[in-house]
C-alpha positions as CSV (number, residue, x, y, z in Angstrom):
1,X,52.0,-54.8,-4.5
2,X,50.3,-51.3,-5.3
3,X,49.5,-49.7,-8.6
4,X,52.9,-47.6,-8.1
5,X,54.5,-50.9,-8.4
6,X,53.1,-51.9,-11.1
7,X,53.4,-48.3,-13.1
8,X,56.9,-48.9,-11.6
9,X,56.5,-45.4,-10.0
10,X,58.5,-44.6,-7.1
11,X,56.8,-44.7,-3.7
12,X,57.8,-40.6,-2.9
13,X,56.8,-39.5,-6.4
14,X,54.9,-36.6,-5.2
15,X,56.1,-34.1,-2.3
16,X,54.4,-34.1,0.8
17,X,52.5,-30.9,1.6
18,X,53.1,-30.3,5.3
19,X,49.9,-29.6,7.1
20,X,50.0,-26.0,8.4
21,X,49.1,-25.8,12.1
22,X,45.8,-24.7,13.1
23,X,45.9,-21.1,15.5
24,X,44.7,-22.1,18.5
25,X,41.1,-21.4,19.0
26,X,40.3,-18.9,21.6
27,X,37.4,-20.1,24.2
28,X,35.0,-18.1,25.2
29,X,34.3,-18.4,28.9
30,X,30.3,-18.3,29.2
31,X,29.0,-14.8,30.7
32,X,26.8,-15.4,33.9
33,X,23.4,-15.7,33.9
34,X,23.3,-17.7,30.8
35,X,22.5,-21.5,31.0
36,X,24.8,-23.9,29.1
37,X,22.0,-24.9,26.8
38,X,21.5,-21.3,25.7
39,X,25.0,-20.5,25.3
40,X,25.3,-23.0,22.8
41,X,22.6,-22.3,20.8
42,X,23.4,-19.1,20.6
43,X,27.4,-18.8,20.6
44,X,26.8,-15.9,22.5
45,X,25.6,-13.5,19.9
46,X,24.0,-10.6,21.3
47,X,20.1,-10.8,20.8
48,X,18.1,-9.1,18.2
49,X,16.0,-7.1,20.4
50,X,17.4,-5.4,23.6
51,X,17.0,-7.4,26.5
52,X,15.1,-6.2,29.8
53,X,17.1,-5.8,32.4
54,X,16.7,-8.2,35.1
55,X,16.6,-5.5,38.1
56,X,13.2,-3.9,36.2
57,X,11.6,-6.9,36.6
58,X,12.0,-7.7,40.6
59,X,9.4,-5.8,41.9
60,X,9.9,-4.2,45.4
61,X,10.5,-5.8,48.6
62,X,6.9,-6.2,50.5
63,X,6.5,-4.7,53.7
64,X,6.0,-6.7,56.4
65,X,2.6,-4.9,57.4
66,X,1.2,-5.0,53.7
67,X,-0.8,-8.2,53.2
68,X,-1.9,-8.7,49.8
69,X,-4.0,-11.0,48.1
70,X,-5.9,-12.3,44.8
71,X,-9.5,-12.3,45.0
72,X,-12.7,-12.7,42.4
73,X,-14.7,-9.6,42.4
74,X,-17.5,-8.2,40.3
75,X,-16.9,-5.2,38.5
76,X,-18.9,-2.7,36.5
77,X,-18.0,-1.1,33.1
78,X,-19.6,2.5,32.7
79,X,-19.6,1.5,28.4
80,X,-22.0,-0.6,29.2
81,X,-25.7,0.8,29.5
82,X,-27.1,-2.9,30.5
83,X,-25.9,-3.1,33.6
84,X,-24.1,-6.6,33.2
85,X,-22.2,-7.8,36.0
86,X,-18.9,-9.3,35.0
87,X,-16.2,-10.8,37.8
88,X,-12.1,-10.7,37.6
89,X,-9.4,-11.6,39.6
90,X,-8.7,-8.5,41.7
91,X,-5.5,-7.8,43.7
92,X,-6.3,-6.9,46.9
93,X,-4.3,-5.4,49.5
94,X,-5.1,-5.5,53.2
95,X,-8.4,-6.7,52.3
96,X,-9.3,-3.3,50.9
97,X,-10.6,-4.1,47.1
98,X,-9.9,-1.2,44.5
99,X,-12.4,1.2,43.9
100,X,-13.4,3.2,40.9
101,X,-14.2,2.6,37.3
102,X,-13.1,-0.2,34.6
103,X,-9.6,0.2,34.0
104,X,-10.3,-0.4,29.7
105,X,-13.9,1.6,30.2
106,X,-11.9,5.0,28.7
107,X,-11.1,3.6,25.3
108,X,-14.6,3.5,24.3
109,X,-15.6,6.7,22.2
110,X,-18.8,7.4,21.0
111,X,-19.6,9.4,18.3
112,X,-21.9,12.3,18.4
113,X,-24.7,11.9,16.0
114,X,-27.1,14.5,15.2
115,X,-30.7,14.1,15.9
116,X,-33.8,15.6,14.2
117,X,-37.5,16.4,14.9
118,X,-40.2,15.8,12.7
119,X,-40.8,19.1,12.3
120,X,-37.1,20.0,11.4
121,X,-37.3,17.5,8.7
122,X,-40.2,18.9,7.0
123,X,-38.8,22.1,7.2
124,X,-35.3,21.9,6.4
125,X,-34.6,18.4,4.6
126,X,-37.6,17.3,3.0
127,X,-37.2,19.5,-0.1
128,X,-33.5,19.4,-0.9
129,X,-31.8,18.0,-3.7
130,X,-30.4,14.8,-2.5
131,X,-33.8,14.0,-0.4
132,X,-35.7,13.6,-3.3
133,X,-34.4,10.2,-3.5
134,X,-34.8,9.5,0.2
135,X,-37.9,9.1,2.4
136,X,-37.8,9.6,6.1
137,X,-38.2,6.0,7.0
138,X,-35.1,5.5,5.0
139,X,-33.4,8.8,7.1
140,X,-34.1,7.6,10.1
141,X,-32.6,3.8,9.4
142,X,-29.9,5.3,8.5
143,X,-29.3,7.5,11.5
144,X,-30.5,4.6,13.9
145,X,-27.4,2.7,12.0
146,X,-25.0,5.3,12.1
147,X,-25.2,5.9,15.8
148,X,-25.6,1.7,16.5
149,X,-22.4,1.3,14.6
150,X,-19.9,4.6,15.2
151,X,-20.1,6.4,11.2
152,X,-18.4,2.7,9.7
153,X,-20.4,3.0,6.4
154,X,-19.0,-0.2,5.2
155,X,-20.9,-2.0,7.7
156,X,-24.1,0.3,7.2
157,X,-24.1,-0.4,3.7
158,X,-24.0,-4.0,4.5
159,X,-27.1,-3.8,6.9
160,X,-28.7,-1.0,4.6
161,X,-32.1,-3.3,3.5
162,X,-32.1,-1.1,0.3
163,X,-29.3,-1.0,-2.7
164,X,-27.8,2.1,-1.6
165,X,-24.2,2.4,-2.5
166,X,-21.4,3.3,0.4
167,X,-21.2,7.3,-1.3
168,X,-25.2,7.7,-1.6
169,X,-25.0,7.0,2.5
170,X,-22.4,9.2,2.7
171,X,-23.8,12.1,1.1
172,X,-27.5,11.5,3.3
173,X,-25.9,11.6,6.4
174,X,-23.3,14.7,6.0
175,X,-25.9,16.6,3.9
176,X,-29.0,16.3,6.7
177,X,-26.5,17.1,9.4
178,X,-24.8,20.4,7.6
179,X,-28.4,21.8,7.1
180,X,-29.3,21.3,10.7
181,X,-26.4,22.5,12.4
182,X,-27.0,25.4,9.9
183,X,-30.6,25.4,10.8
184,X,-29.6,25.4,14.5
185,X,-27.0,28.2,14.9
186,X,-27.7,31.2,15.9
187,X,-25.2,33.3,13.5
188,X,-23.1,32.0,10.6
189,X,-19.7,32.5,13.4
190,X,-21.2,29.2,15.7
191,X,-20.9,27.3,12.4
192,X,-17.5,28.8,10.7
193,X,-15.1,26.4,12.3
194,X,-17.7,23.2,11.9
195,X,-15.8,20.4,9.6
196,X,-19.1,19.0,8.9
197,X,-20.3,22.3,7.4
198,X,-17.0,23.7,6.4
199,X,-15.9,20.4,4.2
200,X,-18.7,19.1,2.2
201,X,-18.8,15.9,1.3
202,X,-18.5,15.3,-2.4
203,X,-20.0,11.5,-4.1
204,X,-18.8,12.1,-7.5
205,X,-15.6,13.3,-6.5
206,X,-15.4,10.1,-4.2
207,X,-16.7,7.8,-6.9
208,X,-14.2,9.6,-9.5
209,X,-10.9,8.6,-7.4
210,X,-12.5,5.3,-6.5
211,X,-12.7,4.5,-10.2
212,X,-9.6,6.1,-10.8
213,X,-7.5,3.6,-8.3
214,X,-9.3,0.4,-9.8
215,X,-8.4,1.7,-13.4
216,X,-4.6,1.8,-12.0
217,X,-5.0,-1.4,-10.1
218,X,-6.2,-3.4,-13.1
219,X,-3.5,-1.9,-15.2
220,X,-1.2,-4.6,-17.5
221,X,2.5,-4.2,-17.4
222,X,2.0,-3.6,-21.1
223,X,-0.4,-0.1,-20.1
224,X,2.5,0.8,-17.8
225,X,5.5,0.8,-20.2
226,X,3.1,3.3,-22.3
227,X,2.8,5.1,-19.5
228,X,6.3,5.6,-19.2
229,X,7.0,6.1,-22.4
230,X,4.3,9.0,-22.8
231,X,6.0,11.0,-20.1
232,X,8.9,10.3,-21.5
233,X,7.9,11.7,-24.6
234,X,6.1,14.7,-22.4
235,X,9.4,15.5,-20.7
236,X,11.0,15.7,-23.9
237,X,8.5,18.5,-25.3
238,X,8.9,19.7,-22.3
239,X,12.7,20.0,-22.7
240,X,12.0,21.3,-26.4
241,X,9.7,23.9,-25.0
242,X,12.4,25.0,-22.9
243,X,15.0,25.6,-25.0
244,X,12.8,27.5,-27.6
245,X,12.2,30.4,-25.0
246,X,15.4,30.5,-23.7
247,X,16.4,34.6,-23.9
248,X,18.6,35.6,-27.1
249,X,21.0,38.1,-26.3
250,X,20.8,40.9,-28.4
251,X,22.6,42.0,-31.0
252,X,24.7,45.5,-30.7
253,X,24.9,47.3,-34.0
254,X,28.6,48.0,-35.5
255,X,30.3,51.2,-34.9
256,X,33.2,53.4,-36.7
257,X,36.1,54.2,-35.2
258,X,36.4,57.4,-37.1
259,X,33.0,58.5,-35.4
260,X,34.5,61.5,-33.0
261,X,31.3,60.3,-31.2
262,X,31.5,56.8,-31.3
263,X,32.5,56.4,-26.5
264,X,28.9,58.0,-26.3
265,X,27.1,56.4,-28.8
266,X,28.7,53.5,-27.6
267,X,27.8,53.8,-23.9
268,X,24.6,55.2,-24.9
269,X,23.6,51.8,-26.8
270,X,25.3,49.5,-24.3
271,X,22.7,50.9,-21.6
272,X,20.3,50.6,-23.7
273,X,20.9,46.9,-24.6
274,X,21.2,46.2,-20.6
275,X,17.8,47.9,-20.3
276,X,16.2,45.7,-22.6
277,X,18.2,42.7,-21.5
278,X,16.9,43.1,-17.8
279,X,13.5,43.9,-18.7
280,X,13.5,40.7,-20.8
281,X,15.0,38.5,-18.0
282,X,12.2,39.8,-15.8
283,X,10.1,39.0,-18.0
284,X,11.1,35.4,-18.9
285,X,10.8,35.1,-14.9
286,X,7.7,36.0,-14.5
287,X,6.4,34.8,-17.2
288,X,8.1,31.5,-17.7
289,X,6.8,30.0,-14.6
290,X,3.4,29.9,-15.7
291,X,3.9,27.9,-19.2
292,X,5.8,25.5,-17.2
293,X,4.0,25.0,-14.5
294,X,0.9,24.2,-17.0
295,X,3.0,21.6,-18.6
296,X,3.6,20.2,-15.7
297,X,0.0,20.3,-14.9
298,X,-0.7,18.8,-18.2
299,X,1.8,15.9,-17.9
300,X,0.3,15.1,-14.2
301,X,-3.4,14.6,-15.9
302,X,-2.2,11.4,-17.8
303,X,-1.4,9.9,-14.7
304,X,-4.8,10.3,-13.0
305,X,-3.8,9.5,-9.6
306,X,-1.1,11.1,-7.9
307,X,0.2,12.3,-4.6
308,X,-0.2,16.1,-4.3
309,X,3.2,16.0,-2.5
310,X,5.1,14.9,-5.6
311,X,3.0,17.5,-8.5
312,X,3.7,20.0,-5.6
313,X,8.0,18.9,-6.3
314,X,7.1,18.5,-10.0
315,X,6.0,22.4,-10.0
316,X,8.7,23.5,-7.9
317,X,11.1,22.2,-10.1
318,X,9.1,23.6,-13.1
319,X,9.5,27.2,-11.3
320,X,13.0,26.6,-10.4
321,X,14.1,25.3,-13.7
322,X,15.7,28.4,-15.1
323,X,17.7,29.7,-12.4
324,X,21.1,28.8,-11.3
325,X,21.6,26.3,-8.9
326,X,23.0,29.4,-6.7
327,X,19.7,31.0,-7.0
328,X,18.2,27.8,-5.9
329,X,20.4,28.2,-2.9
330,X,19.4,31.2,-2.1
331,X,15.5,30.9,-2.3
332,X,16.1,27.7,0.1
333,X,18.5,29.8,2.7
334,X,15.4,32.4,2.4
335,X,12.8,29.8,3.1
336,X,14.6,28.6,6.0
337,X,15.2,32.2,7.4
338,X,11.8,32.8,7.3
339,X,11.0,29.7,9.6
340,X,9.3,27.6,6.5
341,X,10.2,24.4,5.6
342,X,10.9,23.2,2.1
343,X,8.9,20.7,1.6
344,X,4.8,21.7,3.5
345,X,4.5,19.8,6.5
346,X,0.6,19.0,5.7
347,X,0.3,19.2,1.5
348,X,-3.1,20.5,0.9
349,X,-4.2,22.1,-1.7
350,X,-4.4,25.7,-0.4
351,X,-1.1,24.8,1.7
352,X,0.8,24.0,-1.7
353,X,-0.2,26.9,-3.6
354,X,0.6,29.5,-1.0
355,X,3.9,27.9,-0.8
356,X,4.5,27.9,-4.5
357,X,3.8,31.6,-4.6
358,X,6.5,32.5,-1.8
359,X,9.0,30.6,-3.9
360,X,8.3,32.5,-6.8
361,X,8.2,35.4,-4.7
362,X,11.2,35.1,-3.9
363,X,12.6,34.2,-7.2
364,X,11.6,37.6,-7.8
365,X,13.1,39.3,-5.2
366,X,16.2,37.7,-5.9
367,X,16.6,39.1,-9.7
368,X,15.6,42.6,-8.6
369,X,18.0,42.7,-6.5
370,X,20.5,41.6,-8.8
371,X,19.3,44.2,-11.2
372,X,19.7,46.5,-8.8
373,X,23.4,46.0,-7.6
374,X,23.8,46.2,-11.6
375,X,22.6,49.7,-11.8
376,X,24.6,50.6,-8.5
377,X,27.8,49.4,-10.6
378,X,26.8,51.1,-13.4
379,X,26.2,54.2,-12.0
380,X,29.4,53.9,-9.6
381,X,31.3,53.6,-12.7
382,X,30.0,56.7,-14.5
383,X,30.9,58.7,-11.2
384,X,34.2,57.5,-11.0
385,X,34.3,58.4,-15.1
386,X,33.3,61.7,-14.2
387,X,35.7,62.8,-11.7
388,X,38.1,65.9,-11.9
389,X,41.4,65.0,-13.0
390,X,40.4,61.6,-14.8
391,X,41.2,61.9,-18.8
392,X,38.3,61.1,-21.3
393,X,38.4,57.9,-22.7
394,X,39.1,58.0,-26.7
395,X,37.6,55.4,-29.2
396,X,41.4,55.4,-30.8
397,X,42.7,54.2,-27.5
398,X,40.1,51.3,-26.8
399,X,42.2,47.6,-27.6
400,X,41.1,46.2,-31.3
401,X,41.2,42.8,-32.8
402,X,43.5,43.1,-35.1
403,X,42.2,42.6,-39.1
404,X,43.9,40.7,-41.7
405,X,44.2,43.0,-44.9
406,X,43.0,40.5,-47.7
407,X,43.7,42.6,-50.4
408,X,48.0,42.6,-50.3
409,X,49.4,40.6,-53.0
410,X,53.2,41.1,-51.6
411,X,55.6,38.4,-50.0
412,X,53.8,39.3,-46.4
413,X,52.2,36.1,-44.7
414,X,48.0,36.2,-43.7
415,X,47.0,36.7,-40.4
416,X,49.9,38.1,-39.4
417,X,50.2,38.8,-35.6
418,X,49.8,42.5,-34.3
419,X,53.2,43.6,-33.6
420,X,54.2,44.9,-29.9
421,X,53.1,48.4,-28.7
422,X,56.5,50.3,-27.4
423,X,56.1,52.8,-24.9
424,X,55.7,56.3,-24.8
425,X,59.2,57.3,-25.0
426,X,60.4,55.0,-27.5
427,X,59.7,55.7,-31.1
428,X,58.8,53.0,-33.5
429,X,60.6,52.5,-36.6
430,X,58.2,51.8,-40.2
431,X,58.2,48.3,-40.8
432,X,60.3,47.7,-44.4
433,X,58.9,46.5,-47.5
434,X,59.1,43.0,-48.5
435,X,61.2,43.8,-51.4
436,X,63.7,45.4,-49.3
437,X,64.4,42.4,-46.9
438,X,68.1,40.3,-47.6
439,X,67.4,37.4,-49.2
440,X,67.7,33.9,-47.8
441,X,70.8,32.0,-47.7
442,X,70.5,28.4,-48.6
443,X,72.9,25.4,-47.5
444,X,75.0,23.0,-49.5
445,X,72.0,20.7,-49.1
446,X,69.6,22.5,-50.7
């Protein structure tokens, strides 16, 4: 006795669901080369990394008259100037030993540093700015440390006895060594191409962007949601700025159609509103991009640290910002025709200039030569205006928006449509009064 028994349910109450059958599952047959272990660890998922091919790593068959064997040799290592003998295991081969240098004695580089004699130093470096602060005990420390450990100032700072900070060592070294290689040349030429005399080292400006990167490290998340929200609030003066000095087109002044002159004055003032309308798009192109570009400038300021690459796309953008998205094209076809990449390869600071000039450059050969096929048109059309044969144009035949006359008080609707022009050889009948129309007939219903 169940508990369907005693609810005195039947036994079959519920249908039976019939068990669907399972698909067969496909085996895998194991690939060769693979132990069974591996196989079922992995399923036989192809590895993450390629695998080395198993042929690359036989080596060649040995001869029979090569005889090779493993032996513990001394070696010397020409970085080393004490002369330290140090043993390996050495492969041999017919008991000939390898000759030659250290295999790992090429990856040590030394770096060249200057060296001075007392009388250089009383001539050339005891009276400059940044050696008032310095004596030549302290000099030559520093240059014993420099040349004992390869130019890492971090680590000379740290051995420094004195409390000189990682810039004040910086400045000593490249300063002494600019004025002798000066001092040394013969002619300004040997020098020119120098880094160490061309590219001054600067301590404020390195103490500047140090400071600079530890004010944005130490920044809250509460300091950079104002952040964002003051550029947001720079790109939209920015935005404002723009729309102000968008060009107005300008006005053209009404003329009469009972003027006999009014085609000529009319031509005559449409060229003349062209002329001023071009000379003001030039003008808002050349002029434009500097006001921008200055915003821009201004905006990057707040940020304080920045990569030149993206104020360099900021003023691109800045420049680019009133021309078409054709133009843009353009300028971009003409950068690549010229062989020069979009974006500098290397953004210095020279680098990015020179390539924000050719882009405005171009910008500017682009609307000349827009004003230019303008003209051509112009000037086509006149000719083709001027031809034998071809009938003046009248100010009576030019198309007119037709005028509502306010002023009627009859039964005729406002803004009445113009009615249809007939042609030559049919003649148009005077439209009838309203008076004289029949008058409407009304239905039963009404």
């Amino acid at each position: 006795m169940d508990a369907k028994d005693i609810l005195g349910l039947p036994k079959n109450a519920l249908p039976t669901q019939e068990k669907k059958p399972r698909p067969p599952r496909e085996s895998q047959r194991k690939p060769d080369g693979i132990s069974r272990e591996v196989y079922a660890l992995t399923g036989g998922l192809p590895p993450l990394m390629p695998a080395i091919d198993a042929s690359q790593l036989k080596r060649k068959a040995q001869s029979e008259n090569e005889k090779i064997s493993w032996q513990w040799l001394p070696f010397s290592n020409s970085a080393r100037k004490d002369d330290l003998q140090l043993y390996h295991w050495v492969r041999v081969v017919n008991g000939v030993p390898p000759t030659g240098d250290y295999s790992f004695a090429k990856y040590n580089k030394i770096v060249e540093v200057i060296k001075y004699t007392d009388e250089e130093y009383e001539k050339y470096l005891s009276d400059t700015v940044c050696g008032l602060n310095w004596t030549k005990e302290e000099t030559d420390l520093l240059f014993d440390l420099c040349q004992k450990f390869d130019l890492r100032f971090i680590v000379i700072a740290d051995r420094f006895p004195s409390s000189k900070t990682v810039e004040e060592l910086k400045d000593r070294y490249y300063s002494v060594s600019r004025a002798i290689l000066i001092a040394r040349a013969k002619s300004p030429s040997d020098v020119s191409r120098n880094p160490v005399v061309t590219e001054g080292y600067n301590a404020s400006q390195e103490t500047e962007r140090k400071r600079s990167l530890n004010l944005i490290l130490s920044h809250t998340k509460q300091q950079e949601c104002k952040d964002v929200e003051v550029l947001a609030q720079a790109k939209r003066i920015y935005e404002a700025r723009k729309s102000i000095k968008a060009p107005v087109e300008p006005e053209l002044p009404a003329i009469s159609d009972n003027d006999p002159c009014a085609a000529e004055k009319e031509n005559a003032v449409a060229d003349a509103a062209t002329s001023s309308l071009n000379l003001q798009l030039s003008s808002v192109a050349l002029s434009n991009p500097a006001s921008e570009t200055a915003s821009v400038v201004a905006s990057l300021r707040m940020l304080h640290v920045y990569l030149r690459s993206y104020a360099h796309a900021q003023m691109v953008e800045a420049v680019s910002s009133n021309a078409a998205i054709r133009t843009i094209k353009r300028v971009e076809q003409t950068l690549q025709d010229l062989g020069v990449t979009l974006k500098p390869k290397i953004p210095t600071k020279s680098v990015c200039a020179e390539h924000l000039e050719l882009r405005k450059d171009i910008l500017i050969l682009l609307d000349l030569q827009r004003q230019l096929q303008n003209k051509e048109a112009e000037s086509s059309s006149f000719r083709d205006a001027d031809a034998p044969g071809t009938p003046p144009k009248r100010a009576m035949d030019l198309d007119r928006a037709f005028a509502p006359d306010t002023q009627s008080t009859g039964g005729e609707r406002f803004n009445k449509r113009e009615p249809k022009r007939k042609g030559p050889g049919r003649s148009e009948a005077p439209s009838s009064p309203a008076q004289s129309k029949r008058p409407r007939k009304y239905k039963a219903s009404d």
